[in-house]
C-alpha angles and dihedrals in degrees: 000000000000109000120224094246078062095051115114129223117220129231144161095290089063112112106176123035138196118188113179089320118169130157114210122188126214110258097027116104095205126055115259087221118009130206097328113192112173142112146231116218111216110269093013126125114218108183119203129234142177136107125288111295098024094113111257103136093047089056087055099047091044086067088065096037086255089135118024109236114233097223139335117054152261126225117195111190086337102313123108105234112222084063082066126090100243098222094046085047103050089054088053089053126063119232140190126169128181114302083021089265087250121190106244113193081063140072129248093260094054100049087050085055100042094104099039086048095047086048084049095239111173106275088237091049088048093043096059086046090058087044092060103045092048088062093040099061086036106258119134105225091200095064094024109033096080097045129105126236090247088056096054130082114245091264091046097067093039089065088048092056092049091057082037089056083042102046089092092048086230127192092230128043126205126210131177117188082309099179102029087104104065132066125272105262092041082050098052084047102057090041088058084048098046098041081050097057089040089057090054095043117035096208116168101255124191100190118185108199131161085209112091096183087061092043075051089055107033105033133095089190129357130214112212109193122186120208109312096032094273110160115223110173128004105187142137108269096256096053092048092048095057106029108033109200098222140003084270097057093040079051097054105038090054147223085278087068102111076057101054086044076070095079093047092048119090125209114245135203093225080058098047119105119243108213120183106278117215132188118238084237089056104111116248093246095040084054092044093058099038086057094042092056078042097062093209122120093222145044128208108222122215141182110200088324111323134108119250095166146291127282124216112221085226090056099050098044094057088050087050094051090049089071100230097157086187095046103114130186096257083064087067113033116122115204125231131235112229145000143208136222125242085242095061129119113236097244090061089042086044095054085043089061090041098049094056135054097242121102096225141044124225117231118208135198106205088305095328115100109234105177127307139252125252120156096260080065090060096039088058097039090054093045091047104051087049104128122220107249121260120269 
């Protein structure tokens, strides 16, 4: 259960409120949620966790009066909400659910407008909303708007429903396991897109997912509630990942955990490797000797700043024996395959290394090298950024 060390106070900036809420249903001994106390900062997105059954979705439901709390309330941008009429509250509250609940007698255009239309905004007002959204979450209304549900990929109508939750421009945001119904790559899609719209718009987001690594991607905090609703740890990923709050969270976030740390760690330049850095007009024997009073096995080779490629010692030093008094390094270098931006998480940049020959990774800075990657980088960063545990 959440310590005390863990509990939030609440302030102006909160958004969305729980105060002792449970929900308990007739014929179930024990509650579906169970005194909730937590709050949601404004423009903040707090995923939900837990195993099946734990409640999640009905904590969900109970923001837009779904689902009735049995005790405790809700506050909603400072209004409690059963002193708001539900309707009147649930258009005032964006909401997307799995497959993106389209309507499908209606085209993409009129399912983006459903909200404003309902609200009676002006039909010329409500047309260059669609239009927006459309191009926010990149689809072209011109090609798709006038398209049906039954017409669209998976993803496709994830990203509709999406523009549908936004149309109203709302202060909160709702989202039930909003991309589990679609495959892998179209699911790491539509998180990059929606992390990057989030990221525009700072809307308040309560996103209920089963999928820890995309809590881990997309969250700014993450709730993890074990059966009853009852809430165990409520931390920023890279706080829950390092220092679990209890046996079940250690349990459910799993002994791969120091590898999932990986995606909330970002790669730093005070963590980089500096390997000796040659010029493809350095002769061969000049090069051999400069990495060997290095110490280092490899070279990074640069022409005013760039990156050409990447030079192994043994290399040189063959080239140097051979006697080649013309052989110059840029008749060795080997390039490399990919790079990574100084902005990346370690787990991207990580792949990156792993996917290529080389034994290092260059880090840029826009064009500009900045260090480069090798698995002892990776080692430190993640030992570094471990967080005490709470309490």
């Amino acid at each position: 259960m959440i310590t005390d060390a863990q509990e939030l106070e609440t302030g102006v900036d909160d958004v969305i409120r729980f105060e002792g809420v449970s929900k308990r249903y007739a014929r179930q001994h024990a509650p579906a949620v169970g005194d909730l106390t937590f709050s949601v900062r404004r423009g903040e997105l707090v995923a939900l966790v837990g195993p099946s059954g734990c409640g999640k979705s009905t904590i969900l439901r109970m923001v837009n009066r779904l689902v009735e709390p049995s005790a405790g309330r809700i506050v909603v941008d400072g209004r409690d909400t059963t002193h708001v009429d539900a309707v009147t509250l649930r258009r005032g509250i964006g909401y997307v659910v799995q497959a993106g609940g389209l309507l499908p007698h209606r085209t993409v255009r009129r399912n983006v407008a459903t909200v404003p239309r309902l609200l009676g905004w002006d039909d010329a007002v409500a047309a260059r909303r669609v239009e927006e959204l459309l191009d926010l979450v990149g689809l072209d209304p011109h090609t798709y708007g006038d398209r049906y549900p039954a017409q669209l990929s998976g993803g496709q109508q994830q990203r509709v429903g999406v523009a549908r939750a936004l149309a109203a421009d709302p202060p909160v945001l709702l989202m039930d396991e909003p991309f589990g119904a679609v495959d892998p790559v179209v699911r790491d899609r539509l998180q990059t897109q929606f992390r990057r719209i989030q990221t525009d718009l700072r809307k308040t987001v309560l996103f209920v997912t089963h999928d820890l690594d995309e809590a881990v991607r997309i969250a700014d905090r993450i709730a993890v509630f074990s059966p009853g609703g009852v809430l165990e740890q409520f931390a920023d990923p890279r706080t829950l990942l390092s220092a679990p709050a209890s046996e079940f969270v250690v349990e459910f976030v799993g002994s791969d955990r120091g590898l999932r740390r990986l995606a909330v760690t970002p790669v730093r330049a005070e963590d980089l490797a500096k390997p000796l850095v040659l010029a493809p007009g350095d002769g061969v024997e000049y090069a051999a000797t400069a990495l060997d009073l290095d110490g280092g096995q490899h070279a990074v080779v640069l022409a005013q700043g760039r990156v050409l490629g990447w030079v192994a010692r043994g290399r040189l030093r063959t080239a140097a024996r051979s006697g080649s008094r013309d052989a110059r390094v840029g008749d060795l270098v080997q390039p490399f395959t990919a790079t990574v931006p100084a902005e990346a998480d370690l787990r991207s940049a990580f792949s990156r290394l792993l996917a290529q020959e080389a034994p290092l990774l260059p880090v840029l800075d826009g064009q500009d090298y900045v260090g480069a990657l090798t698995p002892d980088v990776v080692h430190t960063a993640v030992r570094r950024d471990v967080v005490d545990p709470p309490g």
